[in-house]
GUTIDREN-499865 format. One record per residue (C-alpha): residue number from 1; residue in one letter; x, y, z. Coordinates in Angstrom, 1 decimal. Each point is the difference from the previous one (the first is absolute). Example, Ala and Ser with C-alpha at 12.3 -4.5 7.8 and 13.67 -1.06 7.14 Angstrom:
2
+-----+---------+--------+--------+--------+
| num | residuo |     c1 |     c2 |     c3 |
+-----+---------+--------+--------+--------+
|   1 |       A |   12.3 |   -4.5 |    7.8 |
|   2 |       S |    1.4 |    3.4 |   -0.7 |
+-----+---------+--------+--------+--------+
END
This chain:
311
+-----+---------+--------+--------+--------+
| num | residuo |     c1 |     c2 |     c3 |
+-----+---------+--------+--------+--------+
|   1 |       X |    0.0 |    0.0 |    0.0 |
|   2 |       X |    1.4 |    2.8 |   -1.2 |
|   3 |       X |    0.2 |    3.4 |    2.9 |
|   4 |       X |   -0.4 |    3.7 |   -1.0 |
|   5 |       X |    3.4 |    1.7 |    0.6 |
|   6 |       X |    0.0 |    2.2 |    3.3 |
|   7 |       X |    0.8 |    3.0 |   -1.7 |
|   8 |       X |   -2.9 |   -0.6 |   -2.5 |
|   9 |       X |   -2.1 |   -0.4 |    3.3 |
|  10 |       X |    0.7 |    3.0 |    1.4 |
|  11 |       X |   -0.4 |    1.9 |   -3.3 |
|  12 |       X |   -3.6 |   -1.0 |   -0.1 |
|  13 |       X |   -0.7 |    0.8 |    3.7 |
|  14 |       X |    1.5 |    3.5 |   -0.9 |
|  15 |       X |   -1.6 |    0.5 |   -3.0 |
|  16 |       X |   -3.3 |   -0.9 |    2.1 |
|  17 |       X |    0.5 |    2.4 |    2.4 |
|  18 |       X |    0.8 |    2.8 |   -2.5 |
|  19 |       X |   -3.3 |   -0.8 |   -1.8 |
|  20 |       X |   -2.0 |    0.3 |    3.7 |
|  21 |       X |    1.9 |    2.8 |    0.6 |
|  22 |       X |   -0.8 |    2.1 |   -3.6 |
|  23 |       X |   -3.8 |   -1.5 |    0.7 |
|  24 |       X |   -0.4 |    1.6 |    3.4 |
|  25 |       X |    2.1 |    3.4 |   -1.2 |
|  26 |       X |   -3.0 |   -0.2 |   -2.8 |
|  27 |       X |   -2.7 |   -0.6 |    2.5 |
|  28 |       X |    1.2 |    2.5 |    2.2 |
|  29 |       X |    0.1 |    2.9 |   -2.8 |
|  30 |       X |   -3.1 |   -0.9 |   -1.2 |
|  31 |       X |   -1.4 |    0.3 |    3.7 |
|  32 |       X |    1.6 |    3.6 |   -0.2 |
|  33 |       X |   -1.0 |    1.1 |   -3.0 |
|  34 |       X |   -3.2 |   -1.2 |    0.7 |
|  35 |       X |   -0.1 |    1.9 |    3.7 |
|  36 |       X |    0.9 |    3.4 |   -1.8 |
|  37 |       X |   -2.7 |   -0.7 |   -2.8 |
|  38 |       X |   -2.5 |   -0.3 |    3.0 |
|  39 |       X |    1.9 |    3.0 |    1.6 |
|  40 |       X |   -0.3 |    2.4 |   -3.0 |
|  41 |       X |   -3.6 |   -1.3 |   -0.4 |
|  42 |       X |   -0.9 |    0.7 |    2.9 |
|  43 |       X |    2.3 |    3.7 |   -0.1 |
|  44 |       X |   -2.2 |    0.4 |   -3.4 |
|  45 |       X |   -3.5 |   -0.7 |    2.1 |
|  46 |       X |    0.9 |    2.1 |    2.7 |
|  47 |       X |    0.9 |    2.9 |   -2.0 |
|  48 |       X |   -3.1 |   -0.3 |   -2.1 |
|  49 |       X |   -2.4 |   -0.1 |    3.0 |
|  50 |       X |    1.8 |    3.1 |    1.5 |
|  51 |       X |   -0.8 |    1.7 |   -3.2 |
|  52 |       X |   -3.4 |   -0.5 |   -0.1 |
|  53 |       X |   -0.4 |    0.5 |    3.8 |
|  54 |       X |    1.8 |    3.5 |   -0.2 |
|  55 |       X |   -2.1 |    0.5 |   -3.4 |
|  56 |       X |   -3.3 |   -0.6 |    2.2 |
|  57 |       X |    0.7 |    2.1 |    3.0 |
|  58 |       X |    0.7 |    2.9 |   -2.4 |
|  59 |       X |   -3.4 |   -0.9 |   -1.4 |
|  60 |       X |   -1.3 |    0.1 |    3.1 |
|  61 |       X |    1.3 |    3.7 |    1.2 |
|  62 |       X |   -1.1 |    1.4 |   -3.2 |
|  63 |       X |   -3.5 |   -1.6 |    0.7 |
|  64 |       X |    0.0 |    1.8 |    3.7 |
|  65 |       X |    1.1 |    3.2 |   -2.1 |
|  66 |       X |   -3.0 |   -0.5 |   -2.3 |
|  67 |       X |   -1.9 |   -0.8 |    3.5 |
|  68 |       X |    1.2 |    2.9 |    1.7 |
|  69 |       X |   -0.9 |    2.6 |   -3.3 |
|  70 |       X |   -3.7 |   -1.1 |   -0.4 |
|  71 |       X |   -0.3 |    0.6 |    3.5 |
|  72 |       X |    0.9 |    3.5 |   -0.2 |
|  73 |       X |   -2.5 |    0.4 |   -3.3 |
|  74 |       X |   -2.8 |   -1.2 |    2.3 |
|  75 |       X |    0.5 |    2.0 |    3.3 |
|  76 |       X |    2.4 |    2.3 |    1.8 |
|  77 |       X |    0.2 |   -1.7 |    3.8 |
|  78 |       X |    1.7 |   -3.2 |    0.9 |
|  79 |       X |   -1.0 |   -1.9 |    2.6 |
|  80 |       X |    0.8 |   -3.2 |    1.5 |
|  81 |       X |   -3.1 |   -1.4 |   -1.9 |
|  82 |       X |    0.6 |    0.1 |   -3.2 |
|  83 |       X |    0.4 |   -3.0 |   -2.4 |
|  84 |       X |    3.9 |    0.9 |   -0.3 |
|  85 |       X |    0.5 |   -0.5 |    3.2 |
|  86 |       X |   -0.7 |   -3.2 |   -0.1 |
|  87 |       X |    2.8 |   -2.6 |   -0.6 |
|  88 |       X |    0.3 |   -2.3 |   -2.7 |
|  89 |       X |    0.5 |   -3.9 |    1.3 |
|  90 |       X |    2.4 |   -2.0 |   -1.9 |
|  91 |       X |   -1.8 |   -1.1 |   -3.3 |
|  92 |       X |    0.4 |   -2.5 |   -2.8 |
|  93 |       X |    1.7 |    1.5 |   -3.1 |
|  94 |       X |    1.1 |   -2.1 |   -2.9 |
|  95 |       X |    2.6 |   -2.4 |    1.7 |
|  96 |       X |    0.7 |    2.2 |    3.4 |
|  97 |       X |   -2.1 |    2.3 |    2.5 |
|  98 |       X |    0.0 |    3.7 |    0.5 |
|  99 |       X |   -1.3 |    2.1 |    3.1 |
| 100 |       X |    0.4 |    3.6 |    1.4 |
| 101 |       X |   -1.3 |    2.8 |    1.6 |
| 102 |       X |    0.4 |    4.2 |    0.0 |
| 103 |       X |    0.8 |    1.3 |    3.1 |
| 104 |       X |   -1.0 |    3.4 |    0.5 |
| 105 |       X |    3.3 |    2.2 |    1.2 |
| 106 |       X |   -1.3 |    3.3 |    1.1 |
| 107 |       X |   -1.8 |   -0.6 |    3.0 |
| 108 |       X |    3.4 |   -0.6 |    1.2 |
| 109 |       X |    2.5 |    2.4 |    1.6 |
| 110 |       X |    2.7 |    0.8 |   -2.7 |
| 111 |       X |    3.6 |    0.1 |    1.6 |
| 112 |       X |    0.9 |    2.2 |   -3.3 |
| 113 |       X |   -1.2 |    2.9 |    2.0 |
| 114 |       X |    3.0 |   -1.1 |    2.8 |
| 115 |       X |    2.3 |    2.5 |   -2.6 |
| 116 |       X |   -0.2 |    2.8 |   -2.2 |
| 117 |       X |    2.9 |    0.8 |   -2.6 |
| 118 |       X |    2.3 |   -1.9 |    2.2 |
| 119 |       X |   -1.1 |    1.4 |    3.7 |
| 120 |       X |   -2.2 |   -1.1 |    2.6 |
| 121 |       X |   -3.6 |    0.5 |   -0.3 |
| 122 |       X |   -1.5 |    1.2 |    3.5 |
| 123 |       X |   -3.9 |   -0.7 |   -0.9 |
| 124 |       X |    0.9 |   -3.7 |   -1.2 |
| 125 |       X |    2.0 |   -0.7 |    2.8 |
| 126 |       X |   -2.5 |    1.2 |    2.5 |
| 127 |       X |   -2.5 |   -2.4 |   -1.6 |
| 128 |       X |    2.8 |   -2.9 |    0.2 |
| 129 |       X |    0.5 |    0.7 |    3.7 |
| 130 |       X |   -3.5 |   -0.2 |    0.3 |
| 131 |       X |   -0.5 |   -3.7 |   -1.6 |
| 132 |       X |    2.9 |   -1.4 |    1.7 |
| 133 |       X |   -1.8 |    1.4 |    3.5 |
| 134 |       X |   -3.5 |   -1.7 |   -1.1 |
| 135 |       X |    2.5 |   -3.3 |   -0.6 |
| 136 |       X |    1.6 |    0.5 |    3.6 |
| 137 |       X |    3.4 |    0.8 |   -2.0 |
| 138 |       X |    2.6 |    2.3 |    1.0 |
| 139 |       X |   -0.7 |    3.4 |   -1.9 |
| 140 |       X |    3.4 |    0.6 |   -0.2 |
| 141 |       X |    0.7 |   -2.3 |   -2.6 |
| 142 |       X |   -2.6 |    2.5 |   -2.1 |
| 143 |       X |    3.6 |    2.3 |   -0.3 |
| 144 |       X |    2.2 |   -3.0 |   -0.8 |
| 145 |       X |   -2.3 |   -0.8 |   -3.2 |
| 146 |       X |   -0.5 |    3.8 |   -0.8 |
| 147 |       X |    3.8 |    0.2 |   -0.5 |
| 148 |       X |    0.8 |   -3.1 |   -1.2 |
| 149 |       X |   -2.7 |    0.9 |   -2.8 |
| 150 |       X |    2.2 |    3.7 |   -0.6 |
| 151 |       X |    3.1 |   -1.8 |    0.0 |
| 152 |       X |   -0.9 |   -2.0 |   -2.6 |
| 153 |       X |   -1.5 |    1.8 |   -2.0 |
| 154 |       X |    3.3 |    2.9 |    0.2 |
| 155 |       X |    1.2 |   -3.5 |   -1.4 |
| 156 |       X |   -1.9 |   -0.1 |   -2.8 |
| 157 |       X |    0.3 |    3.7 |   -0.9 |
| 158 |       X |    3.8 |   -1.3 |   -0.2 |
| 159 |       X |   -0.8 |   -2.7 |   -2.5 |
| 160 |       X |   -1.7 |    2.6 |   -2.1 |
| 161 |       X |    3.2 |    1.4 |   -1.0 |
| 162 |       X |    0.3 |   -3.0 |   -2.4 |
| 163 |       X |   -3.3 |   -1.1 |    0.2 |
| 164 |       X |   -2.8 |    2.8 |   -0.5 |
| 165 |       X |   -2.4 |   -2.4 |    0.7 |
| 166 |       X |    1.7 |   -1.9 |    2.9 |
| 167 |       X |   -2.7 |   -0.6 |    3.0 |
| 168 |       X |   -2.7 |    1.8 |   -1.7 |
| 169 |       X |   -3.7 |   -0.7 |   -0.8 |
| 170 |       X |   -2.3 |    1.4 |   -2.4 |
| 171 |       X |    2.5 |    2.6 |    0.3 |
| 172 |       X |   -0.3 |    0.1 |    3.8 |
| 173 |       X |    2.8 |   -0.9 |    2.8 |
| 174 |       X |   -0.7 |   -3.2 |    1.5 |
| 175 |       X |    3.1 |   -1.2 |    1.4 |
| 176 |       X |   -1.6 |   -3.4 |    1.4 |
| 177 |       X |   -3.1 |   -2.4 |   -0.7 |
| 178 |       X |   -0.7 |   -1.3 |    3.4 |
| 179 |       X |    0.4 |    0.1 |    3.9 |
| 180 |       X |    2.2 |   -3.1 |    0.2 |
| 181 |       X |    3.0 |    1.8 |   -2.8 |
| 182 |       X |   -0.8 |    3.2 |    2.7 |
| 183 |       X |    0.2 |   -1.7 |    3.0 |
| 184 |       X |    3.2 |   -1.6 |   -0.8 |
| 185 |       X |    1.8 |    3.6 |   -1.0 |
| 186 |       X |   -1.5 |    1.5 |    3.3 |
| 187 |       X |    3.0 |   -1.4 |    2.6 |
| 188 |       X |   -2.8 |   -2.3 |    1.9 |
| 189 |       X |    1.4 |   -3.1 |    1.6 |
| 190 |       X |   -1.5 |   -3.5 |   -2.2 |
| 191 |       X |   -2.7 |   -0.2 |    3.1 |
| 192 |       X |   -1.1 |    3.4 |   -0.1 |
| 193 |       X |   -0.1 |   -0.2 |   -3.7 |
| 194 |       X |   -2.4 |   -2.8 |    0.3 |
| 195 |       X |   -2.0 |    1.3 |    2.5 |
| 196 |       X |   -0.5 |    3.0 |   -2.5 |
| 197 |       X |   -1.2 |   -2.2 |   -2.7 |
| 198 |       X |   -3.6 |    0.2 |    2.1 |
| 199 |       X |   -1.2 |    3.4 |   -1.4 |
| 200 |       X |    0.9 |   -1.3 |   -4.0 |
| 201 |       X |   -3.1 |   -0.9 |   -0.6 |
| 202 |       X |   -1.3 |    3.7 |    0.5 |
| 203 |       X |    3.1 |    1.9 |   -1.5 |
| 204 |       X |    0.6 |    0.3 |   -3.8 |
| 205 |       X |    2.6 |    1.7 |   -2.1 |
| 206 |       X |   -1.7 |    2.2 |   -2.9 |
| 207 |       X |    1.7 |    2.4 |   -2.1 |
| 208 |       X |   -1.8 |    3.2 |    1.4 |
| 209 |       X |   -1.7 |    1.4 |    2.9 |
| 210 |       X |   -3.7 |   -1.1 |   -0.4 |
| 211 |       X |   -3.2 |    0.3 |    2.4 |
| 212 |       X |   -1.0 |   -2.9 |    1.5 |
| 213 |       X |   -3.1 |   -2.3 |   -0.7 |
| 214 |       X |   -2.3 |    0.1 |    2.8 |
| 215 |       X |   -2.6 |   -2.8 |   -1.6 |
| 216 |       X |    3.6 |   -2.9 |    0.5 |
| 217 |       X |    2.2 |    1.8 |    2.8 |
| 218 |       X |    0.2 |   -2.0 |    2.8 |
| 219 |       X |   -0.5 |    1.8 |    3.4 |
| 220 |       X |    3.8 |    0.1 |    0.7 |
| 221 |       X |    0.7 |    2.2 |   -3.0 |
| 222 |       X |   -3.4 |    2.2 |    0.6 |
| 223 |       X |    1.4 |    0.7 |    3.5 |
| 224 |       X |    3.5 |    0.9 |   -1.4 |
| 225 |       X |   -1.4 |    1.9 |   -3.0 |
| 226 |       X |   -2.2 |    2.3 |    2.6 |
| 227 |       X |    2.1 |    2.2 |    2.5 |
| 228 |       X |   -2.5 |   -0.7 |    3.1 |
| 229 |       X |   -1.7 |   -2.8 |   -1.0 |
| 230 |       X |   -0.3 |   -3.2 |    2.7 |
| 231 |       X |    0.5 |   -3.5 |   -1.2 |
| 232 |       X |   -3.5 |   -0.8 |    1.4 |
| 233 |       X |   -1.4 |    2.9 |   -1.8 |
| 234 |       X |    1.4 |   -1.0 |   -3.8 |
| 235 |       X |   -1.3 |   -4.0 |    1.4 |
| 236 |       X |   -3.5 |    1.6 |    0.3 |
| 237 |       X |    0.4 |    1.6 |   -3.5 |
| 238 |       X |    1.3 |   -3.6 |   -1.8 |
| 239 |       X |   -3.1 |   -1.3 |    2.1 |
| 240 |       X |   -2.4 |    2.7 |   -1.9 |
| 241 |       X |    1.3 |   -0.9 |   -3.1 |
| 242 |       X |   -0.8 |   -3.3 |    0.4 |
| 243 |       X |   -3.6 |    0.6 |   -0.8 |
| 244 |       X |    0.6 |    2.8 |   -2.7 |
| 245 |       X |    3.5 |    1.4 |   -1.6 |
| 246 |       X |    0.7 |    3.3 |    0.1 |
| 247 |       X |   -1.3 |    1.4 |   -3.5 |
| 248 |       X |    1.8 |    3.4 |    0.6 |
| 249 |       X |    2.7 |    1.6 |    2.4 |
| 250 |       X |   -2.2 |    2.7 |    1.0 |
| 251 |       X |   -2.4 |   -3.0 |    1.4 |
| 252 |       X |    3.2 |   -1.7 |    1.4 |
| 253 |       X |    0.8 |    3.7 |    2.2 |
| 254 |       X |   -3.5 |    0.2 |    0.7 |
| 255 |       X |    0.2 |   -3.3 |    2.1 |
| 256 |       X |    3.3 |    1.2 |    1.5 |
| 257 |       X |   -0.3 |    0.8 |    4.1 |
| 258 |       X |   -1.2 |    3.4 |   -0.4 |
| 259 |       X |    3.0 |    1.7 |    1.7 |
| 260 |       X |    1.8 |   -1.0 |   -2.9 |
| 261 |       X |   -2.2 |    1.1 |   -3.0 |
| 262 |       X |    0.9 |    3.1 |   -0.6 |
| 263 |       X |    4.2 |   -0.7 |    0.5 |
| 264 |       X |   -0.1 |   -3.4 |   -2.2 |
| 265 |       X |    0.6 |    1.4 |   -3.5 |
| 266 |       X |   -1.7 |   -2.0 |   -2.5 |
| 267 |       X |    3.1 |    0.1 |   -2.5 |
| 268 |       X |    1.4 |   -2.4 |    2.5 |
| 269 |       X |   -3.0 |   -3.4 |   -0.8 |
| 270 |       X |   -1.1 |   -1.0 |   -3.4 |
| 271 |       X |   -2.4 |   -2.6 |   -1.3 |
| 272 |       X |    1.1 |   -0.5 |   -3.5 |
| 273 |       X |    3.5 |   -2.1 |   -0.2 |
| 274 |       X |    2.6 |    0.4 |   -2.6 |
| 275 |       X |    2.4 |   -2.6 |    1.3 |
| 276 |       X |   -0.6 |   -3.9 |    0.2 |
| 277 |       X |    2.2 |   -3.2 |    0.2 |
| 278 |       X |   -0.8 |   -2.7 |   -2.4 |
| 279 |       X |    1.1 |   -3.1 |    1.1 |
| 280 |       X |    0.1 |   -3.4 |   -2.2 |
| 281 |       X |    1.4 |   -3.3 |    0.0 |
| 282 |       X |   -0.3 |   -3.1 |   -2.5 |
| 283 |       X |    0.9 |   -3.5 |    0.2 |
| 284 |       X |    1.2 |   -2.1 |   -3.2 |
| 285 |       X |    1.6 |   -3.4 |    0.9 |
| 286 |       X |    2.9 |    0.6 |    2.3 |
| 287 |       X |   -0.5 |    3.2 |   -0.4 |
| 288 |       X |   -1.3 |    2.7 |    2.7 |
| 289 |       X |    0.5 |    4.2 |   -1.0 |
| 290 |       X |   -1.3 |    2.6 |    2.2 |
| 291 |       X |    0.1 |    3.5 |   -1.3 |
| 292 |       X |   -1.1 |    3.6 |    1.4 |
| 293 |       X |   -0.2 |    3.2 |   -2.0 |
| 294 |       X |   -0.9 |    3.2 |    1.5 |
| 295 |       X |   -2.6 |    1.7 |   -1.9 |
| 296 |       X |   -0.7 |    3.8 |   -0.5 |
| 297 |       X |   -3.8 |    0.7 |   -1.0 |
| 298 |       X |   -1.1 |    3.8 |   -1.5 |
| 299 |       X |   -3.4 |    0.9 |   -2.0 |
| 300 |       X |   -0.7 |   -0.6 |   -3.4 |
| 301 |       X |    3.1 |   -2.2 |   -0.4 |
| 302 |       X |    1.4 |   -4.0 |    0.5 |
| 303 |       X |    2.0 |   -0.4 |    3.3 |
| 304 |       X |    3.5 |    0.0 |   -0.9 |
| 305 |       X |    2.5 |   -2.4 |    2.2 |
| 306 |       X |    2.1 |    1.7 |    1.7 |
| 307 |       X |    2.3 |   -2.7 |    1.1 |
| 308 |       X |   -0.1 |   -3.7 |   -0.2 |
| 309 |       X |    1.7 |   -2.4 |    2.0 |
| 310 |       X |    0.6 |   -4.0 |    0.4 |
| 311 |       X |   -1.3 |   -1.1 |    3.7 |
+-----+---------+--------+--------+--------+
END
C-alpha cells in the first residue's frame, strides 16, 4: 500500500486552512459590507424622515400664521377662549403625526424693558422686583438681571462694528431670547439660577416695549404691571375674567380698586396681542422635531416670523 509523502500531507492541510481562512475573510467582508449597506440605509431613512418632519412643522407654523391672521380679520380682542388657543394634539399625517399650539406672549412681563440703549431701565426693574416678591424671591436679583441685560447688550453694540445686524430684531436690540441665557450672564450661583427659573413661565423677551394683555396675564404680572396693586386684588380680577374677558382696557381700569383708577394709565393693558409663540413638533419613524417661532402679528397683513428655532 502505497503512503502519501509527509510533505505532500502537510501541503494539503495547509492549503485547507488557507482556503477556510480566504472563506471566513469573505464571510466576514461580506458581513461588513452588508452592516454599512444597512448602516447607510438606515442613514438614508433617517435623513428622509427628518426632512419631512422639519417640512411638516414648517407647515404647521405657517398654518398658526394663517390661524392667527383670520383671527385678526374677525375681531380685535383676544382672549383665552378663542379657537387659537386651543392646542393641536398629535395627529395622523401621511406616514408621521404633527401637533402644536400658539402661545400668547404678551400677557407676560417682557424683561426687554430691563434696558434701554444699553442702561438700566428703572420702570421694568421695578416690575421685576415686584414678581420676584409675589414668588418669595430675593428682589435683589431684579438688579443682577437688569445689568446683566445692559451688559450684554453694550456687547452686541460691539459686534455691530462688523456686524450691523449683530443682536438685532426686526431692527430692534434684543440681546437675549430667554430667562435661562439671562440668568446665566447675571453672576447667580447654579442654585439661585434655578430657583429663578420659577417666574419663566410669566417673563418673555420681545423686541419692544408693549402693553400688556389683561384678558391672558396672570395675577403675578397684573400686580407687577400696576404700581399699588395687591396680589389678592389682580387674583379677584383673573377670577372676574373668568366669567367674561375684558373686551376693552377702559373696562379692565374700570374694575381696578378704585383708589387706583384714576393713577393706572390705560397705555399700560391692552386686549389685542401682537406677539405669540407657535409651537410644533412631528414624528416620522425614528424621527421626533420640535420647533418654535416667534410670531409678530399687525392689521391687514400675514404674521411674519420673527425667529425660528429647533427645541
Amino acid at each position: 500500500m502505497n503512503k502519501v509523502p509527509r510533505r505532500r500531507r502537510r501541503q494539503s492541510g495547509m492549503a485547507l486552512i488557507t482556503a477556510i481562512l480566504v472563506a471566513a475573510l469573505v464571510a466576514s467582508l461580506a458581513f461588513a459590507l452588508s452592516a454599512r449597506e444597512r448602516l447607510w440605509l438606515t442613514q438614508i431613512g433617517n435623513r428622509g424622515d427628518l426632512s419631512e418632519a422639519q417640512s411638516t412643522v414648517l407647515s404647521a407654523i405657517d398654518l398658526a400664521r394663517l390661524s392667527l391672521r383670520d383671527d385678526m380679520r374677525n375681531n380685535h380682542v383676544d382672549h383665552l377662549l378663542e379657537a387659537w388657543t386651543v392646542p393641536v394634539p398629535p395627529i395622523n399625517v401621511e406616514e408621521g403625526r404633527v401637533g402644536g399650539r400658539i402661545v400668547e406672549l404678551q400677557g407676560r412681563l417682557n424683561l426687554y424693558t430691563l434696558q434701554s440703549d444699553g442702561k438700566v431701565n428703572a420702570t421694568g426693574m421695578i416690575a421685576l422686583q415686584r414678581l420676584l416678591s409675589a414668588r418669595n424671591l430675593p428682589t435683589g436679583w431684579a438688579g443682577k438681571l437688569a445689568e446683566a441685560m445692559a451688559e450684554q447688550a453694550m456687547l452686541w453694540q460691539k459686534a455691530r462694528q462688523t456686524d450691523p445686524a449683530a443682536g438685532r430684531i426686526n431692527g430692534k436690540l434684543l440681546p437675549v431670547l430667554s430667562l435661562s441665557e439671562l440668568a446665566g450672564l447675571s453672576g447667580l450661583t447654579g442654585a439661585d439660577a434655578e430657583r429663578l427659573m420659577v417666574i419663566e413661565p410669566w417673563t418673555v423677551f420681545l423686541p419692544e416695549s408693549l402693553p400688556v394683555n389683561v384678558n391672558f396675564a396672570s395675577p403675578e404680572v397684573l400686580m407687577a404691571v400696576t404700581p399699588g396693586l395687591s396680589l389678592k386684588d389682580a387674583e379677584s380680577l383673573v377670577s372676574r375674567r373668568a366669567r367674561t374677558h375684558f373686551s376693552s382696557t377702559r373696562e379692565f381700569v374700570n374694575v381696578l380698586p378704585e383708589k387706583l383708577r384714576a393713577t393706572a394709565p390705560v397705555s399700560l393693558y391692552t386686549v389685542e396681542s401682537q406677539y405669540f409663540l407657535s409651537e410644533a413638533e412631528a414624528w416620522y419613524g425614528r424621527v421626533h422635531v420640535r420647533m418654535q417661532a416667534l410670531l409678530y402679528r399687525q392689521r391687514g397683513r400675514m404674521p411674519e416670523i420673527v425667529w425660528v428655532r429647533r427645541d
